[in-house]
C-alpha positions as CSV (number, residue, x, y, z in Angstrom):
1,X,4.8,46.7,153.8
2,X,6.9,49.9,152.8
3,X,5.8,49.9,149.3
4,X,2.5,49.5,150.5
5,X,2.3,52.9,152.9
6,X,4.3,55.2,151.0
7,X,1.8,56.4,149.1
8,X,-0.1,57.1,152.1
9,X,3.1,58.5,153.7
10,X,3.5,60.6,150.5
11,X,0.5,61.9,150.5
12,X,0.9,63.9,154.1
13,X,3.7,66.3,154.9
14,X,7.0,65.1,154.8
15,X,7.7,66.4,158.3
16,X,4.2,64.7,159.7
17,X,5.4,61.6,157.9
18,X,8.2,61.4,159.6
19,X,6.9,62.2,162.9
20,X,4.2,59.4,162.4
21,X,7.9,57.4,161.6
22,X,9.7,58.3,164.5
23,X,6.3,57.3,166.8
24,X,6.2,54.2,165.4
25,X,10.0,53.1,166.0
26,X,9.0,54.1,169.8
27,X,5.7,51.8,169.9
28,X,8.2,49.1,168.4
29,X,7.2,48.5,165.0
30,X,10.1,47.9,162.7
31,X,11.4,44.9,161.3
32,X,14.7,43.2,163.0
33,X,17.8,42.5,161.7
34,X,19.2,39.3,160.8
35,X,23.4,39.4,162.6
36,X,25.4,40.5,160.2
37,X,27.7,39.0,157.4
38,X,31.4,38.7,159.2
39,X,33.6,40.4,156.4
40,X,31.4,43.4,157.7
41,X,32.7,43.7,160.9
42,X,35.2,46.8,161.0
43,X,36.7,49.7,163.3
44,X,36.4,53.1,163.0
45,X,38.5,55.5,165.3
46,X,38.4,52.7,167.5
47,X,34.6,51.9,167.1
48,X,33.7,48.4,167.2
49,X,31.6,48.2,163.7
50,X,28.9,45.2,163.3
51,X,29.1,46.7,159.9
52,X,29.7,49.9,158.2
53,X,26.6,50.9,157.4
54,X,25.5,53.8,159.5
55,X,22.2,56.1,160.4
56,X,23.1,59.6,159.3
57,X,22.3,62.5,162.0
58,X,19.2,64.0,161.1
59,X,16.6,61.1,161.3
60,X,16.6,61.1,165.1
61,X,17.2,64.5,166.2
62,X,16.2,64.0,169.8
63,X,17.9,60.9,170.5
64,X,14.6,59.2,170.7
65,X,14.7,55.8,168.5
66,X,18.6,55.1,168.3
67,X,18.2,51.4,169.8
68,X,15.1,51.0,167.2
69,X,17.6,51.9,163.9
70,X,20.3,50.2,165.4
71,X,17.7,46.9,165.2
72,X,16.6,47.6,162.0
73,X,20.8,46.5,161.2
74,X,22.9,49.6,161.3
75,X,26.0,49.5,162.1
76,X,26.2,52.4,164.0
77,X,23.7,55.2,164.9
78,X,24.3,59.2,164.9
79,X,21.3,60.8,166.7
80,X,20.9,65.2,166.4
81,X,21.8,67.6,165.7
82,X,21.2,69.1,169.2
83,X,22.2,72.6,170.3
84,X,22.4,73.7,173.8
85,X,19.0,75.4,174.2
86,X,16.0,74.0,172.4
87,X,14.7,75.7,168.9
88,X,12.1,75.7,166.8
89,X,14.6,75.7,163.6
90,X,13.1,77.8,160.0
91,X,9.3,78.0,159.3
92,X,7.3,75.5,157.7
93,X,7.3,73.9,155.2
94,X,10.8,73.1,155.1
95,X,11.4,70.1,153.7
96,X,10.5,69.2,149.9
97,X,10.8,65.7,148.6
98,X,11.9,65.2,144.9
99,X,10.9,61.9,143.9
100,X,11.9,62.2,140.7
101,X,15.6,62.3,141.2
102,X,15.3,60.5,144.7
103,X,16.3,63.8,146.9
104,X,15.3,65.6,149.1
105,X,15.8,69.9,150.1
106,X,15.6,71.0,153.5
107,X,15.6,74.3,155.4
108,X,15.2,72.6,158.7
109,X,17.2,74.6,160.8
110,X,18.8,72.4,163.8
111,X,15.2,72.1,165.1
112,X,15.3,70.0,168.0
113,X,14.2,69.8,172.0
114,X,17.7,71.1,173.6
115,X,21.0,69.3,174.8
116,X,19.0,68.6,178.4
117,X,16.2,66.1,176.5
118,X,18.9,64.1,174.6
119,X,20.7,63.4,177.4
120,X,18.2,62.5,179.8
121,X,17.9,59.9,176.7
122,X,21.2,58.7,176.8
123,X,21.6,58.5,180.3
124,X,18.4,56.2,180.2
125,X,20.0,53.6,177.3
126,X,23.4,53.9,178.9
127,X,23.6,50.0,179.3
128,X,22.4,49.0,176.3
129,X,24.9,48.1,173.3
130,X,25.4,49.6,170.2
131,X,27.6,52.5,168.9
132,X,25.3,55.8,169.1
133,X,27.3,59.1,168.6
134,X,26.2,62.3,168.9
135,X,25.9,65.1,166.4
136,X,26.4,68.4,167.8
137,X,25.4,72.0,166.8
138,X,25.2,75.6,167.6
139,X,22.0,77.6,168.4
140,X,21.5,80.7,165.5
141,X,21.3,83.3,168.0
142,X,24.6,82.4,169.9
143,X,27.3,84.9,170.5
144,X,29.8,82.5,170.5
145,X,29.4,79.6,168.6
146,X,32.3,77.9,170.0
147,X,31.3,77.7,173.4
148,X,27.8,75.9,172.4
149,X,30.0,73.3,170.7
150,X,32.3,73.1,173.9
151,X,28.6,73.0,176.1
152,X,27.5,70.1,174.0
153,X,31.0,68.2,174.4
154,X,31.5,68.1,178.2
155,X,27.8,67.2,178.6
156,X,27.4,64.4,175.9
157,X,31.0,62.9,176.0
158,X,30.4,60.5,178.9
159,X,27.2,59.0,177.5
160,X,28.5,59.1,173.6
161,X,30.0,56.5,171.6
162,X,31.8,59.6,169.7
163,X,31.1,63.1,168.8
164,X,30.4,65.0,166.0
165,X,31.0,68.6,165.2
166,X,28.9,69.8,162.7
167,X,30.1,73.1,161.0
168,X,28.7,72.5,157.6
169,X,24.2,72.6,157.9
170,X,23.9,75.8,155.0
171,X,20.7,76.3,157.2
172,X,21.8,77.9,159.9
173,X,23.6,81.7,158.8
174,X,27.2,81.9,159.1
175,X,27.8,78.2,160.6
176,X,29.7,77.1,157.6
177,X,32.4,79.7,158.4
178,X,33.5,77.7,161.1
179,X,35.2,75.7,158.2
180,X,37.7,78.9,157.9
181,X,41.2,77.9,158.8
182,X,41.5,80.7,162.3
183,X,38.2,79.9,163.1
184,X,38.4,76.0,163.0
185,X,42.0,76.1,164.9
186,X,40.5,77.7,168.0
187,X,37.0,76.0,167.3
188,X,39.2,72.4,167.5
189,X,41.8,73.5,170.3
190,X,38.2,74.5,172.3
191,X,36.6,71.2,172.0
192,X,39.5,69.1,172.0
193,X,40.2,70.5,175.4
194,X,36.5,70.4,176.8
195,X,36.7,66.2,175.9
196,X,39.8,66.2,178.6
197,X,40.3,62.6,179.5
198,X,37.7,61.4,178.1
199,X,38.0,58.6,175.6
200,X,35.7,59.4,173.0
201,X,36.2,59.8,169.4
202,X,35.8,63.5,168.0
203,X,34.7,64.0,164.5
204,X,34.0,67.2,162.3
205,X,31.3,67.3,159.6
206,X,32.4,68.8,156.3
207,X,30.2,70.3,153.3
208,X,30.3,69.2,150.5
209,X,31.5,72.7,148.7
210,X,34.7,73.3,149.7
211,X,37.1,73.9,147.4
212,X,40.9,72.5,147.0
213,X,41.9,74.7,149.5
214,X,39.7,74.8,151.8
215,X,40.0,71.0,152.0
216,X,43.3,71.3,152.4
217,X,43.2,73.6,155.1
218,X,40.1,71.9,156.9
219,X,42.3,68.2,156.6
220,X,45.3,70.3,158.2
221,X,43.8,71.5,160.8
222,X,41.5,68.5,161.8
223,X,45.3,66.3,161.9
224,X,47.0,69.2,163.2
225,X,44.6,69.2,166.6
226,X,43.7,66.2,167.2
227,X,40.3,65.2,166.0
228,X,39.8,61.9,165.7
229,X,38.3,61.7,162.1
230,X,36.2,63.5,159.4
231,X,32.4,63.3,157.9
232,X,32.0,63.9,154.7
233,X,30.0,65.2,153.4
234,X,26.7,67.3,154.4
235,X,24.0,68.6,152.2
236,X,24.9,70.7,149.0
237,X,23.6,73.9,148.2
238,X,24.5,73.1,144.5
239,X,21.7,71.7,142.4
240,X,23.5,70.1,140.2
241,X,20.5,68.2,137.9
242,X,17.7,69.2,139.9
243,X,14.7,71.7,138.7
244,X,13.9,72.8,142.3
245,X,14.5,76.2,143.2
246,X,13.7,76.0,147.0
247,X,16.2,77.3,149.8
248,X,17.8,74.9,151.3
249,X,20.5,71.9,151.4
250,X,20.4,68.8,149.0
251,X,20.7,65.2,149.8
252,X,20.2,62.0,148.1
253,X,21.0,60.9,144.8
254,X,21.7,64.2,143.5
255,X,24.7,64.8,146.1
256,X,26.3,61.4,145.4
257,X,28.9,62.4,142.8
258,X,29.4,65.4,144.4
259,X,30.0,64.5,147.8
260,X,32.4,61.2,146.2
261,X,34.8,63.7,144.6
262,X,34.9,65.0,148.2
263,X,35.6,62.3,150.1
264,X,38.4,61.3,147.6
265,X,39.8,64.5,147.9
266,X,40.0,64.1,151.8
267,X,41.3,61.2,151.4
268,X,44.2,62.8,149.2
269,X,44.7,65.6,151.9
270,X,44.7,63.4,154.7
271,X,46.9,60.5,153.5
272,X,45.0,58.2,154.9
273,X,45.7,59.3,158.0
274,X,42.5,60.2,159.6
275,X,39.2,58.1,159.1
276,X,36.5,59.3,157.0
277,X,32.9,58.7,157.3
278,X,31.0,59.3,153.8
279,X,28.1,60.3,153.4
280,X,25.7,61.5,150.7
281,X,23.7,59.9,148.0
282,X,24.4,56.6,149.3
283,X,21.3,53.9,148.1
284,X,22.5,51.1,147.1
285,X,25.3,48.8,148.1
286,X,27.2,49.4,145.3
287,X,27.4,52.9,146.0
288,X,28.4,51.8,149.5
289,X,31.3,50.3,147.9
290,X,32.0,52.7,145.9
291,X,32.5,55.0,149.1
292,X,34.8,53.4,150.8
293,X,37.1,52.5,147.7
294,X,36.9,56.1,147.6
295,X,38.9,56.8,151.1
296,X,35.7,56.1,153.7
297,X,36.1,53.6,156.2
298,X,32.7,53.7,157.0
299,X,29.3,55.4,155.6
300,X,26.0,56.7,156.4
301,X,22.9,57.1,154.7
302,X,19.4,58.9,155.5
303,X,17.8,60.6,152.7
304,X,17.6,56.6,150.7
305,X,15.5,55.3,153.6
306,X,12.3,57.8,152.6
307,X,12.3,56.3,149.1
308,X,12.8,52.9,149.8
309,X,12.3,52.1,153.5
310,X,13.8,50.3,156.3
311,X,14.3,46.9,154.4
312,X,17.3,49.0,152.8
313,X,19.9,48.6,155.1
314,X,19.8,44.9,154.5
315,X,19.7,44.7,150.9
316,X,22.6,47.3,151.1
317,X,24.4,44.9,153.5
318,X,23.9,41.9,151.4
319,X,25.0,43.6,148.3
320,X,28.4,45.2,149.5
321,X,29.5,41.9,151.4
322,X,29.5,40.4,147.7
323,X,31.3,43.0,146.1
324,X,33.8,42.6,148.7
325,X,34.1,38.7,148.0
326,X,33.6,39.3,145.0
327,X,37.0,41.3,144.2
328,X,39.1,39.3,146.6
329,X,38.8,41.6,149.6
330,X,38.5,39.6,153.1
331,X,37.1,42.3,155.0
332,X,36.1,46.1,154.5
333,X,39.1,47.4,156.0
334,X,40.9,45.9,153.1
335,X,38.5,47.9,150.4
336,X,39.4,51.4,152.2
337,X,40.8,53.5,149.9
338,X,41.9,50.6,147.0
């Protein structure tokens, strides 16, 4: 059915395209997923996995279809990003698809409806299961950055399977300083203190072009106070073997190398001691696999679903499960970081 719209779907704009998407998921069409294989069943900073394939934040900014992806057979779902106050994000048009490399660039901007409309979201799916985590951001014109981070924590913590701090969109000027060591101590020790006694995971999202030191000082800190795992990578400003010259952040095939050699870095820095989410360029089940023999105990994916639609995730599923059997490995906590 996928390979039968996209041309129509490539045709319109790919913001109106995935509007029409995200509509869709709410009138409930989508296929359903088949339960999962058991070697994929993992944990993740104390996350119940079905499997490790995860929704990247970005495809449900508003927290409006999380129970939709998680039946199309994610493992777990990350809706945003979401800032305190609602914004409109960078003009249009803003995001450029490159079929030919299967990529995308986008300028988007943390456009979404506000912290109050995701919420009143959560709040309504509370009982349902499923982990859904919550990708958190900061709004362009705030004085303190911080404290939108610390606004978004106490008010999404008790409806959140976990929460992501993202310090590494390029689209937003001056976010990715955040990374800085000074700035990321007080940035942690804030919303480390604003979670309280509240038991929900607390991860920060890296880019993907940070140096040696930098990951050094980013895996330091993270370990140092008390976040519960890392997300690596975002998009890439590089554009490493692509002809495009528009603004923005790369994702897709184009980042996977790139945000690999990451990932194993992290792994490096960390020891193994903190989990790591990875993320970028991930299509296939093999790159899956390839991910978490590189340090990640879990993945996501996004910018692969506009290529080849939501049959995907299962074909990804299917694939990685016989990898694992495949090199003697009885579940995917075994293949972490082999």
């Amino acid at each position: 059915m996928f390979s039968a719209l996209r041309p129509l779907l490539f045709k319109l704009d790919a913001e109106t395209a995935h509007g029409l998407t995200i509509a869709a998921l709410q009138g409930g069409l989508g296929p359903r997923a088949a339960a999962d294989d058991p070697i994929l069943r993992t944990a993740v900073a104390g996350l119940d996995l079905p499997n490790p394939i995860g929704l990247a934040a970005g495809f449900d900014k508003n927290a409006q279809v999380p129970d939709a992806m998680l039946r199309l057979g994610f493992g777990f779902v990350e809706v945003g990003t979401v800032t305190p106050v609602a914004q409109a994000g960078n003009p249009r048009p803003r995001i450029f698809r490159l079929p030919e490399v299967s990529g995308v660039i986008n300028r988007l901007g943390f456009n979404n409806q506000g912290l109050e409309a995701a919420i009143v979201r959560l709040r309504a799916r509370r009982p349902r299961p499923g982990v859904v985590g919550v990708n958190l951001g900061a709004n362009k014109d705030s004085v303190d950055r911080a404290a939108d981070y610390v606004t978004g924590v106490r008010a999404a913590a008790p409806l959140a399977s976990y929460l992501t701090i993202n310090i590494s969109s390029p689209n937003t000027p001056g976010l990715r300083a955040l990374q800085d060591a000074a700035a990321l101590n007080d940035l942690i020790a804030r919303v480390v203190a604003a979670r309280g006694s509240i038991a929900v995971p607390l991860f920060v999202k890296v880019a993907p072009d940070l140096v040696a030191a930098d990951i050094d000082d980013v895996a330091r800190a993270c370990i140092d106070g008390g976040i519960d795992g890392l997300i690596v990578s975002n998009t890439t400003l590089a554009r490493d073997g692509v002809s495009s010259a528009e603004a923005g952040g790369l994702s897709g095939q184009p980042l996977f190398d790139r945000s690999t050699e990451v990932l194993r870095a992290f792994r490096t820095a960390t020891g193994g001691t903190l989990p790591l989410i990875g993320v970028g360029g991930v299509g296939t089940g093999a790159q899956a696999y390839a991910k978490l023999r590189a340090g990640a105990s879990a993945v996501q994916l996004y910018t692969a679903l506009v290529f080849e639609g939501p049959g995907l995730v299962a074909r990804i599923k299917t694939d990685l499960a016989a990898l694992l059997r495949r090199d003697g490995f009885g579940s995917v906590a075994e293949a972490v970081g082999a």
